[in-house]
N, C-alpha and C positions, 0 to 999 in steps of 0.2 A: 792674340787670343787673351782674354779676361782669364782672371783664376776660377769666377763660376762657371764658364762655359769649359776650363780646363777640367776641373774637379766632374762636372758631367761628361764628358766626354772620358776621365778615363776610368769612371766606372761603369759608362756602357761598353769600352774596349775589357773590362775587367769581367764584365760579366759574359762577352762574347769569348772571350780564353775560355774561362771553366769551361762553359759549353763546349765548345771545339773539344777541349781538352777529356770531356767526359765521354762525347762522342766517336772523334777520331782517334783519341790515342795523345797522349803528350809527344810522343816524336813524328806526330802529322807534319808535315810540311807546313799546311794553316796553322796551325795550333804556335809553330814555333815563329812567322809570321804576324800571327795575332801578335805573341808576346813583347817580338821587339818592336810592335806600334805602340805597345804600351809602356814599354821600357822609355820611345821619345816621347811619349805623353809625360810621362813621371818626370822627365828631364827637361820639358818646357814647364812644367810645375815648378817644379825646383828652379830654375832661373825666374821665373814671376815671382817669387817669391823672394829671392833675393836681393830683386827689383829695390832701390831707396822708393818706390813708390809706392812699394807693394809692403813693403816688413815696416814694422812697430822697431823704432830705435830700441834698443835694450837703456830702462831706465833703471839706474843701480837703486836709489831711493824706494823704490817697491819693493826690491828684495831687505832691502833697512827695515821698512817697516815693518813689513811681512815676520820678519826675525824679531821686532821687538813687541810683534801683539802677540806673537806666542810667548816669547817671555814674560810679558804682563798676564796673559792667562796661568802662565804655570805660577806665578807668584799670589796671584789672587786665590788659586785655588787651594794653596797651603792654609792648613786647618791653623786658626787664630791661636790654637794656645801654644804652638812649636814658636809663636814668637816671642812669648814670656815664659823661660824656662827659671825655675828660682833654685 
């Protein structure tokens, strides 16, 4: 299974608990059924995801930069005469 067809599948499994769960009762038999197809939905999600084919390596250099455009905005924004105090 694909992460789109996973992500749709377990929001119509998410949307068929409430139901159940609105209709039957939370300790339905279905309802607690529904739940743990949706518990392995969330659990083959989370494996596709973890997937090297599936996940974004974590690239440190974004969070570098990321840390130093803020620090350039907060430096830019200091008002021009705190930098000639006499």
């Amino acid at each position: 299974m694909r992460l789109d067809q996973c992500e749709v599948a377990i929001k119509e499994k998410k949307n068929e608990m409430i139901q159940l769960g609105m209709t039957k009762g939370l300790q339905n038999e279905e309802t607690i059924s529904c739940s743990q197809e949706l518990d392995k939905l969330l659990n083959d999600y989370n494996r596709l995801l973890s997937d090297s084919k599936h996940s974004k390596p974590i690239d440190h250099n974004d969070d570098y930069f990321f840390m130093l455009s803020k620090l350039a905005y907060k430096l830019l924004s200091i008002p021009y005469k705190y930098f000639f105090t006499y």
